[in-house]
C-alpha positions in Angstrom: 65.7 106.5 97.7 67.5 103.3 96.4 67.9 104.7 92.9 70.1 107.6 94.5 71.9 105.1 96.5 72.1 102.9 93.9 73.5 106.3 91.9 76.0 106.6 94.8 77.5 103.3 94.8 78.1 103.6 91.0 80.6 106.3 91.4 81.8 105.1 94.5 82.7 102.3 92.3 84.4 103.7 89.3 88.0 104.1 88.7 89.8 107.4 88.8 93.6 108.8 88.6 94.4 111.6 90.5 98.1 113.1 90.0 100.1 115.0 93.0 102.8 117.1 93.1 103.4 117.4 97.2 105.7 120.1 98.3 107.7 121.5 101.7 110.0 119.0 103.7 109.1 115.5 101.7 112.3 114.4 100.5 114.4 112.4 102.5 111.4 111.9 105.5 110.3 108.0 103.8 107.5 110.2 102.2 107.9 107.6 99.0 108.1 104.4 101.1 105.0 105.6 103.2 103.5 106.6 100.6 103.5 103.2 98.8 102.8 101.4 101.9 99.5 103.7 102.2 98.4 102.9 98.7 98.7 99.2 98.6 96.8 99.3 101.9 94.2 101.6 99.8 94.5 98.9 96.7 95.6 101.2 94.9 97.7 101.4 91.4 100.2 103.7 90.4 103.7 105.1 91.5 105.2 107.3 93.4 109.0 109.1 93.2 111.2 112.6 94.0 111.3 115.5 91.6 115.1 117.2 91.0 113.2 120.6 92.7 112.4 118.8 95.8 108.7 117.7 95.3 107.3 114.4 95.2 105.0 113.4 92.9 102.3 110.7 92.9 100.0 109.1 90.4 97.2 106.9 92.2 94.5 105.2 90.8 91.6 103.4 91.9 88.1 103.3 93.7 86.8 107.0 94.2 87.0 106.9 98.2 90.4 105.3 98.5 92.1 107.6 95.9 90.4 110.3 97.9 92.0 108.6 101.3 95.1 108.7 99.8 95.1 112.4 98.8 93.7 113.2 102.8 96.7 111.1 103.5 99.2 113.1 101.5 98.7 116.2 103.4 99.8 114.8 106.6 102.4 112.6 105.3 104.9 110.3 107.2 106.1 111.7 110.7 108.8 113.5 109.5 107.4 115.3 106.7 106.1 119.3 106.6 103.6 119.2 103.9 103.1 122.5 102.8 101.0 122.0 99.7 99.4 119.1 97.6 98.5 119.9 94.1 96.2 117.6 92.7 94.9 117.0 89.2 92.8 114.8 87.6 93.1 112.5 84.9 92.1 109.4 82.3 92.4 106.4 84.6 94.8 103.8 82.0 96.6 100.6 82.6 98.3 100.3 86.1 99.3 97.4 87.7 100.7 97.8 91.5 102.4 100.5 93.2 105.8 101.2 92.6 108.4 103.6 94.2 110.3 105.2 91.2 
């Protein structure tokens, strides 16, 4: 039992980078601002800015559980928003520092 826990809190613990591209009625809502305000409450790293075809898209990285937080987060959005879809993808966590609206 403790060397599966102890398994568990090793990947709990790693660093990851998930990348979303978050689509319906997210422009002009405060999707960006909430969405920074909801990662540095998470600790996590990255940035966060609209696309030209109406999308926002999102690069957080950090501990497995609040990266995953954040993409729970993402389909809900700030009050004003109608999420329709969140694609995510994964990639090689790199140097971040912060969380920055672009």
């Amino acid at each position: 039992m403790f060397l599966k826990k102890s398994m568990q809190e090793k990947v709990d613990n790693r660093t990851i980078r998930a990348h979303l591209l978050i689509s319906g009625r997210v422009q002009g809502v405060l999707y960006r601002a909430s969405t920074q305000n909801k990662a540095r409450s998470l600790g996590l790293h990255g940035w966060v800015r609209n696309l030209p075809d109406g999308r926002v898209e999102v690069i957080a990285q950090g501990k497995v559980d609040d990266v995953e937080a954040l993409i729970a987060w993402a389909h809900l959005g700030p009050p004003l928003a109608i999420v329709e879809n969140v694609d995510v993808t994964w990639e090689e966590p790199c140097s971040e520092s912060g969380f920055s609206v672009r």
